[in-house]
N, C-alpha and C positions, 0 to 999 in steps of 0.2 A: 558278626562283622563289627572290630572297632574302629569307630572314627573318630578321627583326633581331632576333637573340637578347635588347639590352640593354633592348628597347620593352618585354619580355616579362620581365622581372626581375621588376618588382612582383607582375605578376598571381601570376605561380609561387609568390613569398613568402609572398601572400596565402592561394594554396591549400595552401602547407605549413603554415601557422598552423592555417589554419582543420581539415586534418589533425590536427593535434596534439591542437587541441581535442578533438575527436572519441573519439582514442585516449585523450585524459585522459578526458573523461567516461563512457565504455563503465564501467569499472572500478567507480568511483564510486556508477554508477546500479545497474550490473547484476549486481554481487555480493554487495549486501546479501543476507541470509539470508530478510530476510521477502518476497523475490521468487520463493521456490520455494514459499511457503503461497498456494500458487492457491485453498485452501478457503474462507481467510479472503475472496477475494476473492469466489469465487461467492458465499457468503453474507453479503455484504455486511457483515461484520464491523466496517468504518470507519466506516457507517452508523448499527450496533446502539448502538456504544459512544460517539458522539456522544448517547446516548440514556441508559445507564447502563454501568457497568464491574464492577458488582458488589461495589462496595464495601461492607466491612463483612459480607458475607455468606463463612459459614466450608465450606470442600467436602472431603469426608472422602475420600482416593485410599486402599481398602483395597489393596495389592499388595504389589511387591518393598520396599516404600522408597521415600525420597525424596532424592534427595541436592538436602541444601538449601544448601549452596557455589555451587551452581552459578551462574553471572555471572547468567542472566536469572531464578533464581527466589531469590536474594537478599534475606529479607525479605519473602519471598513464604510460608515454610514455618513452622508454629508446630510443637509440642514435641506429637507424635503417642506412639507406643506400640508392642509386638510381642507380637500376640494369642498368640502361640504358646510365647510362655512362656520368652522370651529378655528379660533387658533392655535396654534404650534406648527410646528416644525417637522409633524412625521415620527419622531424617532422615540415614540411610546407603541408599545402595541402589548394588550391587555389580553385581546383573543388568540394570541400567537400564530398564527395564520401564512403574517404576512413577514414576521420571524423566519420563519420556516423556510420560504420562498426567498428571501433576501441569504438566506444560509447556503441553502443549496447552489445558491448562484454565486456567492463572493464568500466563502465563509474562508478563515485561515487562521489554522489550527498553531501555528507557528510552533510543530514540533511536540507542542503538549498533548493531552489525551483529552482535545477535541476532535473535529471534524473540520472535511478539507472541504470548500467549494469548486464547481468546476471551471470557476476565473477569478482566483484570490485576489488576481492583479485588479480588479475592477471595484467599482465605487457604487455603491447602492443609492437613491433615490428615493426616500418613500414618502410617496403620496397617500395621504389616508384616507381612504372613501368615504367612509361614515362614521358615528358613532360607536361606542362600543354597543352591539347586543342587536345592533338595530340592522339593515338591508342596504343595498347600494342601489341609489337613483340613480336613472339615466342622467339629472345634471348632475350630479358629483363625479361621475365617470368621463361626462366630455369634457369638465373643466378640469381633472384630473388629466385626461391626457394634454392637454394644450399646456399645464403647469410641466410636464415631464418635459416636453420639448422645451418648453421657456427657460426652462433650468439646466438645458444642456444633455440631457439625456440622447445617447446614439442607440440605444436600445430601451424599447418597451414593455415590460414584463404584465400579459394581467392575464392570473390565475384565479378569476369568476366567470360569471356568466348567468343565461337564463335563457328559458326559451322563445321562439321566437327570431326576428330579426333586430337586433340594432335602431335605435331612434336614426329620423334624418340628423342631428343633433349628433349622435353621437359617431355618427357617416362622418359627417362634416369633419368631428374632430381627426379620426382615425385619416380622413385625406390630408390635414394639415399635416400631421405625424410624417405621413410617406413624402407628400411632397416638399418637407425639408429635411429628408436624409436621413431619417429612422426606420426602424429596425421594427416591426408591430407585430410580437408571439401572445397567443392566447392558448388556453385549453379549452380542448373539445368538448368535453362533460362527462357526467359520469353515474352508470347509469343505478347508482345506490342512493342518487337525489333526485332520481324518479326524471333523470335526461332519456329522451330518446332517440336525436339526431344530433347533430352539431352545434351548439348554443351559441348567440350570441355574445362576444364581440367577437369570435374565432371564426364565426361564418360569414363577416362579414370578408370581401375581396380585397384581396392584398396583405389580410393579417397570415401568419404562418400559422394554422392550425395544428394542435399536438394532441395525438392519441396515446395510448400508454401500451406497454408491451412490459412484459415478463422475464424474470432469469429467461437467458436463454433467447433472446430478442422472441418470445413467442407473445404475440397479440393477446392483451391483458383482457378478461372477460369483464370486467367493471368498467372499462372503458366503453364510450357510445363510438359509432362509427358512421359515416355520410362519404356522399362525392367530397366534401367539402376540406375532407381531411388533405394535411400536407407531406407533414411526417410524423415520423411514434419514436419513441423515447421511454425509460423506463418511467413505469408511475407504481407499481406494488411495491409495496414496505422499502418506501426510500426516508433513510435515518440523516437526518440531519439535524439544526437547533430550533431549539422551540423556545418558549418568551421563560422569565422568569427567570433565565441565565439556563436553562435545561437544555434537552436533548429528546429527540422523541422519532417515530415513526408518523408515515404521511404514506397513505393511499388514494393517489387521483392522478386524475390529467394537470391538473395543477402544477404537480413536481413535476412532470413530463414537461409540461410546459416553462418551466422554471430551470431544467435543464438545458432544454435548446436556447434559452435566454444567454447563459452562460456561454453555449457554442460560440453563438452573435459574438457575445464579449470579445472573446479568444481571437474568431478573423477577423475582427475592425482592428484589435489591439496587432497583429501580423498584418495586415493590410491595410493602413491606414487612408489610402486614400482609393479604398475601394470606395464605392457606393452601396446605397441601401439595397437596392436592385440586384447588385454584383455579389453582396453578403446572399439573400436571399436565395440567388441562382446557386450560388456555394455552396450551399447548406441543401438543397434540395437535390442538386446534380451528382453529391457525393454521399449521397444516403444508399444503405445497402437496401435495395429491391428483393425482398422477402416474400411479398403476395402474390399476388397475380402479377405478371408481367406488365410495366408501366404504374400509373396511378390506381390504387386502388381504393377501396372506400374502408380498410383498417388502418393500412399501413400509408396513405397517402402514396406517395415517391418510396418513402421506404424506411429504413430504421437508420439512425442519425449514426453516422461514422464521424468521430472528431479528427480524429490523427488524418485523414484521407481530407477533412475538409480542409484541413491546413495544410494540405503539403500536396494534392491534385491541380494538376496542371487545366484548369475551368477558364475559359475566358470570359472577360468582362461583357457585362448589357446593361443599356442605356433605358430600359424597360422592366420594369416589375416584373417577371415572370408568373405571377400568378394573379396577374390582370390581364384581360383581354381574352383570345384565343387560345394561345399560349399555354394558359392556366391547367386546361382539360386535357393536355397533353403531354406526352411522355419527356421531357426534355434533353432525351437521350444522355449516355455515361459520359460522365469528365474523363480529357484523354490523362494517357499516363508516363512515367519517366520522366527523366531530367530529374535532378537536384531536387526538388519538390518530392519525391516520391521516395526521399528517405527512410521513412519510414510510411510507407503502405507496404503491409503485407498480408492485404486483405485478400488478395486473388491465389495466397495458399493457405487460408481456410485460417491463419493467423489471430486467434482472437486476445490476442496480448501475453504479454510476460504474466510470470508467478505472482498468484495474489498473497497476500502476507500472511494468509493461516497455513499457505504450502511453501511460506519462508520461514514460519517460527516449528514446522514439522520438523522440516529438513533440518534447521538449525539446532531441534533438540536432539534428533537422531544421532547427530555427530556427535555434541557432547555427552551422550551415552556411551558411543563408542569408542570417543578417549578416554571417558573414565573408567568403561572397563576396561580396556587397554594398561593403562595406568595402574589397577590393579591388578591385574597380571601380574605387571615389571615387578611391582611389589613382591608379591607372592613368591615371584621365583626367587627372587634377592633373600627374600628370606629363608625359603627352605634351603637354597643352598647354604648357607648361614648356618642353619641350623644343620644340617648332614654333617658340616663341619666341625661344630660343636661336638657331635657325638663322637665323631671319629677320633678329636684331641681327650674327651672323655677314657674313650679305650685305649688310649697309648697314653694315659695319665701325665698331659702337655699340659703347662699351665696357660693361662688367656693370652697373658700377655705375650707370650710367645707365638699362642696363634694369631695373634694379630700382627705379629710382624711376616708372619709369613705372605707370600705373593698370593694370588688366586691362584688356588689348583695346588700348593705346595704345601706340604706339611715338614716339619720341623724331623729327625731323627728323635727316636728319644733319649738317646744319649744326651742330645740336647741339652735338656731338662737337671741333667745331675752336677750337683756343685762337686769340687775337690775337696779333698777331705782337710780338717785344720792342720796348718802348718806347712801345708804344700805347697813348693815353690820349683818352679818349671827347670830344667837343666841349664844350666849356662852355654852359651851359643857356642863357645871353643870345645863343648864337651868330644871326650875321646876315651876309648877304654884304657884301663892302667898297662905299663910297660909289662911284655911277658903275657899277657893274656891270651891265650887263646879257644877257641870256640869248643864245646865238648864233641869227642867222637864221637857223637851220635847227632853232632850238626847235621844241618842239611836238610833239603824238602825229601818228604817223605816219601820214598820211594823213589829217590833220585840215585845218583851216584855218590858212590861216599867222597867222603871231603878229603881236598891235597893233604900229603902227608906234610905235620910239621916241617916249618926250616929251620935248619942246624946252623946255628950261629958260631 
């Protein structure tokens, strides 16, 4: 069998191109940073923040520091404080920690091949606990929260802890927090730092305690679990920044907690003259119930729905829902419809649009398929080209001629022959000379013979 390598030049071309393509857009699509926050996507984050971003709403990160250089929180960090009795301002952080947790919560990538947080629109706070290297005291922690409120902070973010309960001291603080309209998320613990129930300050009443859960809203095994839990949120390999101006993974309740921070952000900044109470009721009444029916001791209330928390129709309360009675109780679903429920489409199994490595699939699948496409048209344009080449070859047509030819026509080959020198066409009046007439043997052949001469 011969095969004609030059018939197959194009096609090849066309599959080397349409290669290339391929190789150019892997890179493009698939190394963005915000392709490894699979969180952002189970929760539907694209969704939330078409909704609100949390602007204008200020979120207090008590921990290591902030470091506010950093490319995605640029502008993102205001002039915080160090409860412990150091001066500045917060906005260094050497053990990236508290980086990390100010990213996850306000980070904004603006476009570039950073990371997105889950309330760009919002303003970080950082209070630094302690020194570098060293532990957080119960006083840097109470005087740490009373500085977040002082400072305007409507949300509290602390992603530490310890075992145990809470100082009255740090009671104290955490009731000044609530009882002037803040927002108090902690994490649960975690039990790779040898936690075994719920650690203080998230088991203290009235703070929102956060557990961690897995792809898949499935109850993270590193996470500890108690009555005391509220809700869960993701905490394995959540990618966000880290100090240095980096990038890094984070395993704990921590980020769990650093994310529902960000939820807070989002309905204060849509409902601004909610209350703290009415935020909290929110956030707990529209969490998807995954465990045991009601509160349970992994999942709290249940796993945090963002989209549902802004947009279910919850009425407001003038009471903490997780003080008193109340607390240990199921607080039954937020009703649904009306305008608010835009976008919920939790009750058909909805767990959001395509995330970006099943938009940059799609996206190269197609341009495969126009390029082989594209190659084709080629191919046939040519061969036909070519068939016609040959055919002008064997009726010995010269190029130029076939190329004036239409598609599908070819030329006579008469065409092709010049006159011979000196030949010049008959003159238009031509006539035959007087007397002439046609030989007796005119006539089509096998016709009737021809009229007899006329006699003149």
């Amino acid at each position: 069998m011969t095969v004609n390598v030059g018939a197959l030049r194009p096609v090849i071309a066309s599959l080397l191109v349409g290669l290339l393509v391929v190789g150019a857009a892997q890179p493009a699509a698939a190394a963005p940073r915000r392709a490894e926050q699979w969180y952002l996507d189970e929760l539907r984050i694209d969704q939330a923040q078409k909704i609100s971003t949390g602007r204008g709403v200020v979120v207090a990160v008590l921990d290591t520091g902030v470091e506010a250089n950093h490319p995605d929180l640029r502008g993102q960090v205001l002039a915080g404080g160090r409860s412990y009795g150091g001066s500045g301002d917060g906005r260094t952080d050497e053990e990236g920690h508290g980086t990390h947790m100010a990213g996850i919560i306000a980070a904004n990538s603006g476009g570039r091949d950073g990371v997105d947080g889950i309330a760009p629109g919002a303003k970080i706070l950082p209070i630094k606990l302690r020194k570098d290297g060293e532990t957080n005291t119960a006083a840097s922690v109470t005087l740490g929260i009373r500085m977040a409120v002082d400072g305007g902070a409507k949300v509290i973010n602390m992603s530490f802890g310890g075992p145990g309960f809470a100082s009255p001291d740090e009671v104290s603080a955490i009731k000044y927090a609530l009882d002037r309209d803040v927002v108090v998320i902690a994490s649960a613990g975690n039990t790779s730092e040898g936690d075994t129930s719920v650690i203080n300050p998230a088991n203290t009443p009235g703070v929102i305690a956060v557990t961690g859960t897995t792809r898949g809203g499935r109850f993270w095994s590193g996470s500890v679990q108690g009555p005391e839990a509220v809700v869960a949120a993701p905490g394995d390999g959540i990618y966000n920044a880290a100090n240095e101006g980096g990038y890094g993974w984070g395993d704990g309740t921590s980020d769990s907690a650093a994310i529902v921070s960000g939820l807070a952000a989002l309905i204060r900044a849509k409902y601004p003259d909610l209350n703290a109470p009415s935020v909290i009721n929110r956030i707990i009444r529209t969490a998807r119930d995954v465990g045991p029916s009601g509160r349970d001791p992994q999942y709290g209330f249940g796993v945090i729905d963002p989209v549902k928390a802004l947009t279910a129709n919850v009425p407001p309360v003038t009471a903490n829902p997780l003080l008193g009675s109340a607390a240990a109780t199921d607080p039954g679903p937020a009703r649904t419809g009306g305008a608010d429920e835009e976008f919920d489409v939790t009750q058909h199994g909805d767990r959001g649009g395509p995330t970006d490595q099943q938009v940059m699939v799609v996206g190269i699948g197609i341009a495969v398929v126009l390029v082989l496409l594209l190659g084709l048209a080629v191919f046939l344009i040519w061969n036909r080209r070519r068939y016609r080449r040959e055919a002008a070859q064997a009726a010995d047509i010269p190029d130029h001629l076939l190329d004036q030819a239409g598609p599908g026509a070819y030329p006579s080959p008469e065409a092709g022959y010049a006159p011979p020198p000196g030949y010049a066409p008959p003159p238009s009046g031509y006539a035959p000379p007087p007397g002439y007439a046609p030989p007796s043997n005119y006539g089509p052949p096998g016709g009737p013979p021809p009229p007899p001469p006329i006699q003149r």
